[in-house]
Phi, psi and omega in degrees: 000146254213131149223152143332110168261073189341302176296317194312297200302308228249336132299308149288008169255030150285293170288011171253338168304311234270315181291336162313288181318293187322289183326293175338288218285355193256343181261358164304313180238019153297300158331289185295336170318298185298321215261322145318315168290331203264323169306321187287296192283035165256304179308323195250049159037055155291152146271161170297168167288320193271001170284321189280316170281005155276319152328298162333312181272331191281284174356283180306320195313314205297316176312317203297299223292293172321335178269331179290337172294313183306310170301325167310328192287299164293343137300330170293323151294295190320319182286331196274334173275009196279146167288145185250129149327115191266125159268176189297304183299320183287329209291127144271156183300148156298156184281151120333092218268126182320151190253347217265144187327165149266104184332140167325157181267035170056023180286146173252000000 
C-alpha cells in the first residue's frame, strides 16, 4: 500500500515550477540573443538570405544569359569562316596595271 508524502508531493511540484521557470528563461534568452545578434549583423551591414538569393539568381541568369551569347557568337564565327563558293559571274577581271610613267616629284 502507497502513502501519500507531503513533502515528497511538494517537491515535485517545486520542481516541475522550477524547470517551467528554467524553460520561460532559456527561450527569453534566446529571444534576446537573436535580437542582438540580428542588431550587431545590421550594424556591420550583412545582407539578408533573401537579399543574397536574389542577388544569387540574378548572377546566375546574367551567367546563363553570357553563355548562350558565346555558343552564339561562335556559330557565327564558324559561318563566317566557312568558304564560299565563287561563281564565274562573282569573279572581277584583274586591274590593270598602267604602264604609263609617273611626272617628276618637282625636286629642284
Amino acid at each position: 500500500m502507497q502513502t501519500r508524502n507531503p513533502l515528497l508531493n511538494d517537491f515535485a511540484e517545486l520542481m516541475t515550477d522550477a524547470f517551467s521557470a528554467a524553460q520561460a528563461a532559456g527561450e527569453e534568452a534566446q529571444t534576446v540573443f537573436r535580437a542582438q545578434a540580428d542588431k550587431m549583423a545590421a550594424r556591420m551591414d550583412f545582407v539578408s538570405r533573401e537579399e543574397f538569393d536574389a542577388v544569387k539568381a540574378v548572377a546566375q541568369a546574367a551567367r546563363d544569359e553570357a553563355d548562350a551569347l558565346k555558343v552564339r557568337i561562335e556559330a557565327l564565327e564558324k559561318a563566317a569562316t566557312k568558304p564560299v563558293a565563287k561563281t564565274a559571274s562573282a569573279r572581277k577581271p584583274a586591274a590593270k596595271k598602267s604602264t604609263a610613267k609617273k611626272p617628276a616629284s618637282g625636286k629642284k
